[in-house]
C-alpha positions as CSV (number, residue, x, y, z in Angstrom):
1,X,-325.5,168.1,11.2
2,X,-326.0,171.8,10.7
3,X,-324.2,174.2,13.5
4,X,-326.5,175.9,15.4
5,X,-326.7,179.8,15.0
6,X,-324.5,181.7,16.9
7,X,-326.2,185.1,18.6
8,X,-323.8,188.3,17.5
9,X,-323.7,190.2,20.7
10,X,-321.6,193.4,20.9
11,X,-318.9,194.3,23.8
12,X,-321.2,196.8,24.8
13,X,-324.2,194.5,24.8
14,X,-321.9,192.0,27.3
15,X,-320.7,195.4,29.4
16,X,-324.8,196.1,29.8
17,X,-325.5,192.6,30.6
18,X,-322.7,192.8,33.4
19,X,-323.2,196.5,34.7
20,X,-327.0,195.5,35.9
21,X,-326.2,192.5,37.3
22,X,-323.3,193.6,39.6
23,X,-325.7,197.3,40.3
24,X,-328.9,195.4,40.8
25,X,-330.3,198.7,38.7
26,X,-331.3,199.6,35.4
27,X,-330.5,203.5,36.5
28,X,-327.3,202.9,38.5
29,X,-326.3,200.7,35.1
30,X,-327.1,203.2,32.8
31,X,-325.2,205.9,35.0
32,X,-322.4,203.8,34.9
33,X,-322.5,203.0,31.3
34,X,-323.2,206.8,30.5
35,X,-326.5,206.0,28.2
36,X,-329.6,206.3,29.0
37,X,-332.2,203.9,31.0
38,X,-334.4,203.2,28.1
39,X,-331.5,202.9,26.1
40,X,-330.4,200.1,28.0
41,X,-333.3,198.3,28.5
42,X,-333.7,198.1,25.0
43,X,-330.6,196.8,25.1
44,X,-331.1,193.8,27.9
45,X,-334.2,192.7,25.7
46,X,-332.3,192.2,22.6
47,X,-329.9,189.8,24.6
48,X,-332.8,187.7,26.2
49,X,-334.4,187.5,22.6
50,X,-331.3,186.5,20.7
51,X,-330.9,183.4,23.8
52,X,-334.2,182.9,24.5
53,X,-334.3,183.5,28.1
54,X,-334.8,185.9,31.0
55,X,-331.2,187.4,32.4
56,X,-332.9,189.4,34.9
57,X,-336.5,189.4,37.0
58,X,-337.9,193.0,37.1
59,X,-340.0,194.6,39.6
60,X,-340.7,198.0,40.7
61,X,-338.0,198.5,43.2
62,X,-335.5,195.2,42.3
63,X,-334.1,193.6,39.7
64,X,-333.0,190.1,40.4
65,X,-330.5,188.2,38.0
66,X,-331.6,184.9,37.1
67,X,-329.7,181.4,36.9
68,X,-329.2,181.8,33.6
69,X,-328.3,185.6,33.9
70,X,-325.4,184.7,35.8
71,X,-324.2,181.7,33.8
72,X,-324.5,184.0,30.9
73,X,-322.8,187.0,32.7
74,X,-319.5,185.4,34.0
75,X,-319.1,184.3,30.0
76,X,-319.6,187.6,29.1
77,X,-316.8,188.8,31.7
78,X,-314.4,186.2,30.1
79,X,-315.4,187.1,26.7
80,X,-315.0,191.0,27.8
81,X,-311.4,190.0,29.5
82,X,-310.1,187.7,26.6
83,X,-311.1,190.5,24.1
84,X,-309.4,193.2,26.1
85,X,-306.3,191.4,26.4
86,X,-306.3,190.9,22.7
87,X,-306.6,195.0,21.9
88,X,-303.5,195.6,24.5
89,X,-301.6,193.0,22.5
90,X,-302.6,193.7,19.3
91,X,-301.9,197.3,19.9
92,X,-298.3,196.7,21.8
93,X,-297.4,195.2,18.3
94,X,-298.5,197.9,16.2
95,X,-296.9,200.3,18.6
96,X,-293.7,198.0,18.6
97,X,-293.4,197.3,22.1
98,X,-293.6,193.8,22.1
99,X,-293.2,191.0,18.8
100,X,-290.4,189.6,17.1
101,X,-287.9,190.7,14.5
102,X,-285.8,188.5,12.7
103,X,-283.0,189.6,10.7
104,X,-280.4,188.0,8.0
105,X,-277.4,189.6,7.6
106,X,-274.4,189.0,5.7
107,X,-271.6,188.9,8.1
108,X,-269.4,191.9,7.2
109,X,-272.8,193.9,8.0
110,X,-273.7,191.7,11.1
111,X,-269.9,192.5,12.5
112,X,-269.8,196.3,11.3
113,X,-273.0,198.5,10.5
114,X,-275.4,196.0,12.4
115,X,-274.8,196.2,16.5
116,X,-275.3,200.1,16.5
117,X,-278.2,200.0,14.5
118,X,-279.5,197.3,17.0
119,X,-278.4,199.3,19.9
120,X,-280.5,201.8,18.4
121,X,-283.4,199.8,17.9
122,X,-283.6,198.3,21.5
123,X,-283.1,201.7,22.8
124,X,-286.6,202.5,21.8
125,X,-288.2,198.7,21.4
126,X,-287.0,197.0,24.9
127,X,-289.5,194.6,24.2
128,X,-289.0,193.4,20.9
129,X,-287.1,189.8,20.8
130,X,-284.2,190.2,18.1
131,X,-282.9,186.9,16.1
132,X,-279.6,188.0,13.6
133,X,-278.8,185.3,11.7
134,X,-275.6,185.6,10.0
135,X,-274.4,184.2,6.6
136,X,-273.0,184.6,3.4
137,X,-274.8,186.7,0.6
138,X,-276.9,183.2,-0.9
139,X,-278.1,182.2,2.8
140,X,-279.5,185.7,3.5
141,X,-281.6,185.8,0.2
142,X,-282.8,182.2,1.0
143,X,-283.8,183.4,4.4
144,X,-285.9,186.6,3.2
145,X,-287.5,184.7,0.2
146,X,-288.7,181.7,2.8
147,X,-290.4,184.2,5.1
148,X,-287.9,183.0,7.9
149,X,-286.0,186.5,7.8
150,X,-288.8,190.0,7.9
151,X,-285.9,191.5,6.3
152,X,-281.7,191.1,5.0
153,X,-279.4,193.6,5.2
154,X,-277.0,192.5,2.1
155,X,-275.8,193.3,-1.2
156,X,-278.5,195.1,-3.5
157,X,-277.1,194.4,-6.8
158,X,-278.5,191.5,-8.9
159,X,-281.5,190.3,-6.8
160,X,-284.0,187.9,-8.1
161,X,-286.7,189.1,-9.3
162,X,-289.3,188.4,-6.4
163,X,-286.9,190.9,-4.0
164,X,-286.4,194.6,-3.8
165,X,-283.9,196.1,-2.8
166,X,-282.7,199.3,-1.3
167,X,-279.1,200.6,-1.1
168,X,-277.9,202.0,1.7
169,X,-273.8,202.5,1.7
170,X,-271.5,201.1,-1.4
171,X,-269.2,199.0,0.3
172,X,-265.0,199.1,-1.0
173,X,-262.7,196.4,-0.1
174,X,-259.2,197.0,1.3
175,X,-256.0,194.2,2.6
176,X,-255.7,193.3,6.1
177,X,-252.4,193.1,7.1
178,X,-250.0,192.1,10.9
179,X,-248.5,195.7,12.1
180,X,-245.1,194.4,11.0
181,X,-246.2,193.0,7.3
182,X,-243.8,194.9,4.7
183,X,-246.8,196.0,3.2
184,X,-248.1,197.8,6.7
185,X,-246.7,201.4,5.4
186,X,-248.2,201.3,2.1
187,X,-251.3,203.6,1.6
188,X,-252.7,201.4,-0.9
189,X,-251.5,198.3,-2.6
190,X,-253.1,196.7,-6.0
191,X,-254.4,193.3,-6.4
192,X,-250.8,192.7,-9.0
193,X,-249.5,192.8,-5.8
194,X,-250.6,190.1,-4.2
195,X,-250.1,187.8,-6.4
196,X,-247.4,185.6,-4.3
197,X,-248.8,186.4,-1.2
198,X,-251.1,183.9,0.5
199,X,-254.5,184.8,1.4
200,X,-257.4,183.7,4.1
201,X,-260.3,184.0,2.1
202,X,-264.3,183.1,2.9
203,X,-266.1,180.4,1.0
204,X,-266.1,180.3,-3.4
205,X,-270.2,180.9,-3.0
206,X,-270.1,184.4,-0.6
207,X,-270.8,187.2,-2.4
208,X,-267.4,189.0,-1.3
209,X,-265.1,186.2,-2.5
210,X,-267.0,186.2,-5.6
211,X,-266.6,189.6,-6.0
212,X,-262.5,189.6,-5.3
213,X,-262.1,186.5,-7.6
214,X,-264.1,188.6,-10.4
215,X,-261.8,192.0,-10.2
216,X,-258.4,189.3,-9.9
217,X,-259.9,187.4,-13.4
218,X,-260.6,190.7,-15.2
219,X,-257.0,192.3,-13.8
220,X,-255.4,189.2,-15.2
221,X,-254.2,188.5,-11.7
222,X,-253.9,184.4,-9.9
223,X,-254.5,185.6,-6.6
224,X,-253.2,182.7,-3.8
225,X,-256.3,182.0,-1.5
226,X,-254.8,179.4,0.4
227,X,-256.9,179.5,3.7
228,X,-261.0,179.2,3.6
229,X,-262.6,180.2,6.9
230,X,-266.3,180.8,7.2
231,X,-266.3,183.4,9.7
232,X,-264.8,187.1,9.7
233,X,-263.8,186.4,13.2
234,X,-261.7,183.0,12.2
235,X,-260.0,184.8,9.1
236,X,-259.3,188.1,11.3
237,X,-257.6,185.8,13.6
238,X,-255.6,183.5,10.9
239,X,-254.4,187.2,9.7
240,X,-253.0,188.0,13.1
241,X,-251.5,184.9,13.8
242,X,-249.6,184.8,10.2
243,X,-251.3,182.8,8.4
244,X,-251.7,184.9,5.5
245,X,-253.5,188.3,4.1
246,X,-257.3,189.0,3.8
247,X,-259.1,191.7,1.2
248,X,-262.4,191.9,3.1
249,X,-265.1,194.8,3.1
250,X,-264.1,197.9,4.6
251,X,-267.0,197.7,7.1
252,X,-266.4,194.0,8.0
253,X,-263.0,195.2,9.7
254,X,-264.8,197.5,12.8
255,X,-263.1,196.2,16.5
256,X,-260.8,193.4,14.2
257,X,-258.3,195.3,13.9
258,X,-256.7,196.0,17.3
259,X,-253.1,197.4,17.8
260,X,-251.6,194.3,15.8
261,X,-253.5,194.3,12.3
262,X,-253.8,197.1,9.7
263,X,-256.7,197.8,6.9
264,X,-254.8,199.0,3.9
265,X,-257.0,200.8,0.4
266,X,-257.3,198.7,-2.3
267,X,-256.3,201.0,-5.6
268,X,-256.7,199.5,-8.9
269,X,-258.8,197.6,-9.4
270,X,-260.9,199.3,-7.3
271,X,-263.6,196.8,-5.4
272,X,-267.2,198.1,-4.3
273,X,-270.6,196.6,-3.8
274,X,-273.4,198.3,-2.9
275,X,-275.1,197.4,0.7
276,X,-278.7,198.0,1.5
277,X,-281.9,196.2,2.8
278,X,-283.3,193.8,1.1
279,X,-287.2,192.5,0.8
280,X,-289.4,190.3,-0.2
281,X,-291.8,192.2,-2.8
282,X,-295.1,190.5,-1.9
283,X,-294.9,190.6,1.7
284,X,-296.1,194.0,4.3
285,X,-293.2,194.1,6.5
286,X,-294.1,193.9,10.5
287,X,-294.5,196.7,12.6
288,X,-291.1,195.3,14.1
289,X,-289.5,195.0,10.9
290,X,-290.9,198.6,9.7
291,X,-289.8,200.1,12.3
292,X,-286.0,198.6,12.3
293,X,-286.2,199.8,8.5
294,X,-287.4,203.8,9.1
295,X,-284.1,203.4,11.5
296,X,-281.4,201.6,9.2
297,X,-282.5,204.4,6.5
298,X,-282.5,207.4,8.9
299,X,-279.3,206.7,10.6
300,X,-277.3,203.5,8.9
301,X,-273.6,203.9,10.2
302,X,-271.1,205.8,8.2
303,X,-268.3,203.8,7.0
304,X,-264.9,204.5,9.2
305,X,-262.1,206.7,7.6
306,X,-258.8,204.8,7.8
C-alpha cells in the first residue's frame, strides 16, 4: 500500500500556527513573530492547504481556532519542543559539553602521561563521560580498528596500514630496582648485566616485552624473565617485595616508585619507542575525541628527569 504524502511544514510555519492560536490575532501574532500580517496569513493558508482543513475561523474582530486547529497545534508544540531539544543536544556535543570518549591506552601511558591529560580534559569538559581502557600494545590497536576506542594512545611505530599515527614523546626504558639492590647506586647499568638476575616481566605479546626481548637477542644477551604479571601495578609490587628486577618504560614508573624502589638508565643497548596517538584513517574523530587530541598535542606531559 503506498504511504500517504507527508506535508513539509517548516518550524516557523508550526511557530505561526501556535502564535495565532494562543493570541487569538493575526496582528498580535505577527507582532510577536516580528513579520508582517499579510506575511503570515499567507503563511496560515499554506498550512490549511497542505492538510486540507480550516485551523482557524476568521471574522472581522475574532479569530476562532477550530477542532482541528487545536489537534494540529498541540503537535506542532511537541514537534517544536522535540526539535529544540535536539539543537541543544546536538550543539552540547559539538561544543563538547556533553557525549562520550572512549580511550585505549597501553598501560605505561594509562599509569604515566594519561591521568594529567585527563585532569586536563575534565577541567574544561565536566560533562563528557570518560571510558580508559587499558592493555597491552595488540589490545589497543584492536580496540581503535573495531570502532570501540575514538582513539589509542600507544606506540606509533609499525601500524597497520588502515591506522595513522602521530608521535608524541619517544619513550626509553630504564631497571627498576629495591633501595637496597647492589645495583641501586649505579647511574646506569647494561642489559650484559642482567644476565643472572631475575626479572618480572609483562606478557611475550606486549609491545614493551617484545621490544626488551629484541635489544637482549641482538646484544647477544639470555636475559632471566622469570615472573609474568599483566599489570604495571602487580610487577611494581613483585619488584618491591623481592621478587626480582623490572626494565619498564621510563614513563610507566610515575608514583611506583616510592621511597623503597629506584628507576635506574638503561645504557647500551639503549631502548626507545616512540609514543603517540593513534587513529583509525577512515573514521572523523568526535567532537569529544577531537577535542582530547588538540589537548594531548598542545600539552602531552614531559617525561620526568631521574
Amino acid at each position: 500500500m503506498a504511504q500517504p504524502t507527508l506535508p513539509d511544514f517548516s518550524a516557523r510555519q508550526l511557530e505561526a500556527v501556535l502564535a495565532v492560536g494562543e493570541y487569538g490575532s493575526f496582528i498580535a501574532a505577527a507582532a510577536r513573530l516580528r513579520i508582517s500580517q499579510p506575511a503570515l496569513t499567507r503563511t496560515i493558508k499554506r498550512v490549511e492547504t497542505a492538510l486540507g482543513v480550516r485551523l482557524f475561523e476568521r471574522s472581522t474582530r475574532h479569530v476562532q481556532i477550530t477542532p482541528a486547529g487545536r489537534e494540529f497545534a498541540a503537535v506542532a508544540e511537541r514537534m517544536l519542543n522535540d526539535l529544540r531539544i535536539t539543537v541543544r543536544s546536538i550543539r552540547e556535543v559539538a561544543e563538547e559539553q556533553r557525549g562520550r570518549l572512549t580511550i585505549a591506552s597501553i598501560m605505561s601511558v594509562a599509569s604515566g602521561a594519561l591521568p594529567l591529560l585527563l585532569a586536563a580534559y575534565r577541567a574544561d569538559r565536566p560533562g563528557i563521560e570518560i571510558h580508559v581502557q587499558e592493555g597491552v600494545h595488540g589490545s589497543v590497536l584492536e580496540a581503535v580498528r573495531s570502532g570501540v576506542a575514538d582513539l589509542g594512545l600507544a606506540y606509533v611505530d609499525e601500524l597497520p596500514d588502515a591506522m595513522s599515527g602521530e608521535a608524541l614523546q619517544r619513550e626509553t626504558f630504564c631497571l627498576v630496582v629495591p633501595r637496597r639492590h647492589r645495583l641501586a647506586s649505579r647511574p646506569t647499568v647494561t642489559l650484559a648485566e642482567l644476565r643472572d638476575e631475575p626479572l618480572v616481566a609483562l606478557p611475550g605479546d606486549s609491545r614493551t616485552r617484545r621490544t626488551i626481548d629484541a635489544a637482549a637477542s641482538v646484544a647477544g644477551v639470555a636475559l632471566r624473565q622469570m615472573t609474568t604479571v599483566s599489570q604495571f601495578a602487580t610487577l611494581m609490587g613483585c619488584v618491591r617485595a623481592g621478587v626480582g628486577l623490572a626494565i619498564v618504560p621510563t614513563g610507566a614508573t610515575g608514583h611506583f616508585l616510592g621511597r623503597d624502589l629506584r628507576a635506574i638508565r638503561l645504557g647500551e643497548p639503549k631502548l626507545s619507542r616512540r609514543l603517540g596517538i593513534v587513529l583509525l584513517r577512515e573514521r572523523e574523530p568526535s567532537p569529544a575525541a577531537a577535542g582530547f587530541l588538540a589537548l594531548a598535542r598542545r600539552s602531552w606531559p614531559k617525561p620526568a628527569t631521574r
